[in-house]
N, C-alpha and C positions, 0 to 999 in steps of 0.2 A: 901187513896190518893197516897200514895207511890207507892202502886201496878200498880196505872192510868199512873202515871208519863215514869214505870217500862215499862210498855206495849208501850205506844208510843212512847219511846223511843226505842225500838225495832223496832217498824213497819218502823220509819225513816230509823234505820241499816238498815233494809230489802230495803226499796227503792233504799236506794244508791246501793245494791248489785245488783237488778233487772236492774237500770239503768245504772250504771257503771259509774267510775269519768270520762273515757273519752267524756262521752255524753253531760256532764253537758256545760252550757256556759262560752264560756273563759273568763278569768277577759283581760279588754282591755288593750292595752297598756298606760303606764305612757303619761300621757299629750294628751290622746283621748280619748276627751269627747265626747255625743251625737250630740254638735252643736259648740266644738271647738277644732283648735288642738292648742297643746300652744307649743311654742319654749322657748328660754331663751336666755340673753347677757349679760355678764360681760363685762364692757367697761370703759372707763374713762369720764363719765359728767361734771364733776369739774378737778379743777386743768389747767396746764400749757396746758394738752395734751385734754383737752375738746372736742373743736372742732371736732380733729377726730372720739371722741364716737357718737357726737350727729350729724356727718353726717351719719355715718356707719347706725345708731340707724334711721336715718330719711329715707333715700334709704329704708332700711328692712318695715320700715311701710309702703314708699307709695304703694310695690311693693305688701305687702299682703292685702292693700287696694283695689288696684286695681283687685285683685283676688275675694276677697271679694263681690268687687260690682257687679262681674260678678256671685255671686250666691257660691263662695268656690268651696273649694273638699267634692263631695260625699255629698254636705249641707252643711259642717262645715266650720265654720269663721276659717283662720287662725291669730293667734294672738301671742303677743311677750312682755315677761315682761323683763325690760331691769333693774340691777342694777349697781350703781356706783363705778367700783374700785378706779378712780383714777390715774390708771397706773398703783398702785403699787402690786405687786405679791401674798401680804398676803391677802390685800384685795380681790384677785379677786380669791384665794382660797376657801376663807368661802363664797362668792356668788355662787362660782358655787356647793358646798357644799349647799347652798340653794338651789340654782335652782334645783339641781336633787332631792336632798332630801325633802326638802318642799313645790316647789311651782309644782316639776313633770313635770318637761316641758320633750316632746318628743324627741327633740333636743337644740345642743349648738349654738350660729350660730351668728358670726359678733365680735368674741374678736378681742381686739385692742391691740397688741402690742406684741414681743417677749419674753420680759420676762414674760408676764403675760400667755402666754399661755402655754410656757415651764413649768409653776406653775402648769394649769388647766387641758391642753390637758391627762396627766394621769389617773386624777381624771375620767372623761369621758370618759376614754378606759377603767377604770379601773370597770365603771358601763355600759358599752356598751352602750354609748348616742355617735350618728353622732356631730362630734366638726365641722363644716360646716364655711365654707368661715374666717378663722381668717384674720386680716389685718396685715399681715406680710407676708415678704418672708422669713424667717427664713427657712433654709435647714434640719433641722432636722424633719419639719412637711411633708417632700417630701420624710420619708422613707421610703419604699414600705411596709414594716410591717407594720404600722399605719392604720388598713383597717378602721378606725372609723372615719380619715381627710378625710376631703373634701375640697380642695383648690381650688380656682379660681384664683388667679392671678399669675404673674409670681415670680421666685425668686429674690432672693437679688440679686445673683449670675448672673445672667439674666441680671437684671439693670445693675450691679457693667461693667459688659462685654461690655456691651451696651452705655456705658457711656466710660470708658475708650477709646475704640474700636473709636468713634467719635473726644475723645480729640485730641486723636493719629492722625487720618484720615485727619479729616479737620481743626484742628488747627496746627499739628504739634507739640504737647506742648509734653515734654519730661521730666518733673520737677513738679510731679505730688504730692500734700498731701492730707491726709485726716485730719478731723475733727470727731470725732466718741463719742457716748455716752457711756459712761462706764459699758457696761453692757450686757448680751446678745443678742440685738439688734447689739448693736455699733459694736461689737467682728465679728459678721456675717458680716456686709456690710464691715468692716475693710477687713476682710478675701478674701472678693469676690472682692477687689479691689487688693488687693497682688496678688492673682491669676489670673488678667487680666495682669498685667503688666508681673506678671512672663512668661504667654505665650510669651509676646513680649521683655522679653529678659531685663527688663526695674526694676527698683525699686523704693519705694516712697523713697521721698528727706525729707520725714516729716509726724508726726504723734502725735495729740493731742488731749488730749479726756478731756470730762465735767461730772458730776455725774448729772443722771435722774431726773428730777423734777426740773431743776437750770438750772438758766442764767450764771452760774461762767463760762465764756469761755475764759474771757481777758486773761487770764494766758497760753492756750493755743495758743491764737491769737501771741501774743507775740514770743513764740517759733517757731510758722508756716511762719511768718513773717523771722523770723531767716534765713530760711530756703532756701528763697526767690522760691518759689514756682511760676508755669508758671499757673496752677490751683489746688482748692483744693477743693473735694468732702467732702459733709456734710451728716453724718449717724446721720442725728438727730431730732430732734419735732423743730415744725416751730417756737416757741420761742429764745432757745437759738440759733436757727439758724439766725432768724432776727437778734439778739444782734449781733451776732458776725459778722454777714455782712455788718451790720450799723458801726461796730468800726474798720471793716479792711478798709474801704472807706473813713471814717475819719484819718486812719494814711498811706493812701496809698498805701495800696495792693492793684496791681492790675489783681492781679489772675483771671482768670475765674473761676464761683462759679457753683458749681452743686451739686441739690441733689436730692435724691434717694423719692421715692411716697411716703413714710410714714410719708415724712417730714408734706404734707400737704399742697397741694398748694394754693390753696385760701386763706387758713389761714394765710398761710407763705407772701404773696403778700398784706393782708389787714397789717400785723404789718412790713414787712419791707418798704412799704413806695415809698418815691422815691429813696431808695438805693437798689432797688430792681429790676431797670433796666437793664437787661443782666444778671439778674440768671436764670441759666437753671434745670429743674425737671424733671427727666423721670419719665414716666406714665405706668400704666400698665391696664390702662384701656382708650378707645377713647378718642377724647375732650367732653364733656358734652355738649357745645353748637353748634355742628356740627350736618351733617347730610350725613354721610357715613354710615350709615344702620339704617332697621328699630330700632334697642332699642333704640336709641339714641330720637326720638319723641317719642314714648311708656315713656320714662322715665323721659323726661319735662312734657309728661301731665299728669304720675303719680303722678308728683312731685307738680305741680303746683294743683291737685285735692285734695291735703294731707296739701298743706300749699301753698296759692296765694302768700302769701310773701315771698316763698325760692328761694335760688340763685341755680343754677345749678353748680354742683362742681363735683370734681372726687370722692370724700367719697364717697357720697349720689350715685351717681352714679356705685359706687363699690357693696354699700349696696343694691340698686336696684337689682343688679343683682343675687346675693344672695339670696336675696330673692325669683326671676324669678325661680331660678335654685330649691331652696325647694320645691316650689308647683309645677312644672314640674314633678318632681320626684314622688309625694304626688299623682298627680293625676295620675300614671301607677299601683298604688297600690289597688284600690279599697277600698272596704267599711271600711274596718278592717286595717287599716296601723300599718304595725312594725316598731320597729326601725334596727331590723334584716334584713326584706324586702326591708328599704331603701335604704342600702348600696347595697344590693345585687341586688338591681336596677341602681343603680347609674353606678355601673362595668358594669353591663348584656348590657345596655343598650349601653353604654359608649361613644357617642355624643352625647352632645346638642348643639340645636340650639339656642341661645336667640338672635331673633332677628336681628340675622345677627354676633352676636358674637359668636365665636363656644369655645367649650370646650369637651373636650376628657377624658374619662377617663376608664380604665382594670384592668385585675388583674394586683396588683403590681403597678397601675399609678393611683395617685390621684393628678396628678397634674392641671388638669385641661388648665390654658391659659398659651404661654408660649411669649405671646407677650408683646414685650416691644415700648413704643413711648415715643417724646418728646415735650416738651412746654417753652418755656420763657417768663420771665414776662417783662414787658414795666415799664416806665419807668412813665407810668400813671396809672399802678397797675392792668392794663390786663394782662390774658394770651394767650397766641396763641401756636399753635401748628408751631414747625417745621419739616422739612425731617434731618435736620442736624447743625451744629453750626458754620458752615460760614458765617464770618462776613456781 
């Protein structure tokens, strides 16, 4: 019996020699299956900062649904398993530690927030997974080394510019603070607001920050207040932003309030209420309920085919596009998709068009969009789009 064993076992060596390992079939890539490709998302479900996962998380679905029902790439359904950090950094460590390691998604795509991806984004370069559309402007994801980001929206930096630039312009406001989360989110749009004013020669009158996951802001209201401020810019989740706009309103500041997209503005306009009249949020993505280019209908009838009961927002509308942009990409690959090939299609390629929204990207530029807009909310808890902040 040994001998039998002995013999076939040789004749196998001899095939592999005949045939050679380069002949043999490649093993496919992590997360491409015969009938699916699978992505992944560490995001916040739960907690203060919800909202914006389960918009991000709702966009990315309708957009690969939408793809989907047109038949996929290549055949295969794209698909997206989404877990819950929370916000918090450690959590969204061990998820993306799952995602690449156990659930093998072929990509990262739709984290929410600065610190958590300053935690993740490594972990992903560090396994060559594309880290795709995070929801942040944080600057450090815009460094041209990072060939594994893919960003679509604008920066902090962008906003922060964009924002002051206007205070200046059409208010004339010269007594500028900020509000900021204690953390490296907070520290980034802090930074890009020093550095707007420093162009113009100008410096904040005031500076007060809250720890992540908390409504403790009274303590900085108080000092900003101090300060007496003409406006003050919020680097913050649309919770302790509502608190804190609802309580400067009650002791009468009457600053102009502005905050930066990540605040969250639907969500930021359902809890502040009616003291939410004449706060201002720039955008880095269209209005959602407009009709200044095709995506903008491509992406209510996504939305509305994925969930008849969703409201149309900037998240979900962020997340849409994100998604638009993966399977654009997915389908110049052909049958066999890497995760090597995607990036080196992404640069190669390096416009796209979604729909009327464009995005750019080369070697060295994974920035994608570098446009910024604005909106304020009413005082009936709409939001509208403006050109600028004259009264």
């Amino acid at each position: 019996m040994g001998e039998v064993i002995n013999r076939g076992l040789a004749a196998i060596v001899s095939i592999f020699a005949v045939v050679g390992v380069g002949q043999l079939p490649a093993a496919a890539e992590d997360g491409v299956a015969p009938d699916r490709i699978l992505f992944g998302q560490s995001a916040a479900l739960s907690g203060p900062a919800a909202e914006l996962g389960l918009e991000m998380q709702r966009g990315i679905r309708a957009a690969f649904a939408e793809v989907n029902a047109a038949g996929g790439i290549e055949g295969r359904q794209i698909d997206l398993v989404t877990r819950d950090d929370r916000y918090e950094p450690e959590a969204a460590i061990a998820n993306t530690e799952a995602l690449i390691g156990a659930d093998r998604v072929f990509g990262l795509i739709g984290a929410v927030g600065t610190p958590t991806s300053a935690a993740t984004e490594p972990i992903a370069r560090e396994a060559g997974v594309p880290f795709i559309a995070p929801f942040t402007g944080a600057e450090f994801l815009r460094d041209p080394d990072l060939a594994n980001v893919v960003n679509i929206r604008a920066s902090y930096f962008q906003e922060t510019e964009a924002i002051v630039d206007r205070l200046v312009a059409d208010r004339g406001v010269s007594r500028i603070a900020v509000l900021f989360q204690d953390d490296s989110y907070g520290r980034t749009g802090l930074a890009g607001v020093e550095r707007a004013l420093e162009r113009r020669n100008m410096a904040l009158v005031g500076a007060g920050s809250y720890v992540r996951n908390t409504t403790a802001v009274k303590t900085a209201l108080l000092g900003l207040r101090g300060a007496r401020p003409e406006a003050i810019v919020i680097i913050g989740a649309y919770l302790p932003s509502a608190v804190f706009t609802q309580w400067a309103r009650k002791l009468g500041v009457d600053a102009t309030i502005v905050n930066i997209s990540f605040v969250g503005a639907n969500a930021l306009a359902d809890a502040l209420g009616p003291a939410g009249d004449g706060v201002y949020v720039s955008q880095v993505v269209p209005f959602p309920e407009g009709d200044a280019m095709p995506l903008l209908q491509e992406y209510r009838a996504a939305l509305a085919a994925l969930d008849s009961a969703a409201t149309p927002g900037f998240g979900s509308l962020e997340g849409y596009i994100a998604g638009r942009l993966a399977a654009e990409v997915l389908r110049r690959l052909g049958p066999e998709p890497t995760r090597q090939d995607f990036l080196a299609a992404l640069k190669g390629i390096g416009a796209f068009d979604i729909g009327g929204f464009l995005l750019r990207y080369g070697p060295g530029d994974n920035h994608g969009s570098d446009q910024v807009f604005l909106t304020v909310i009413k005082g009936d808890g709409s939001i509208v789009p403006v050109e600028d902040m004259v009264r």
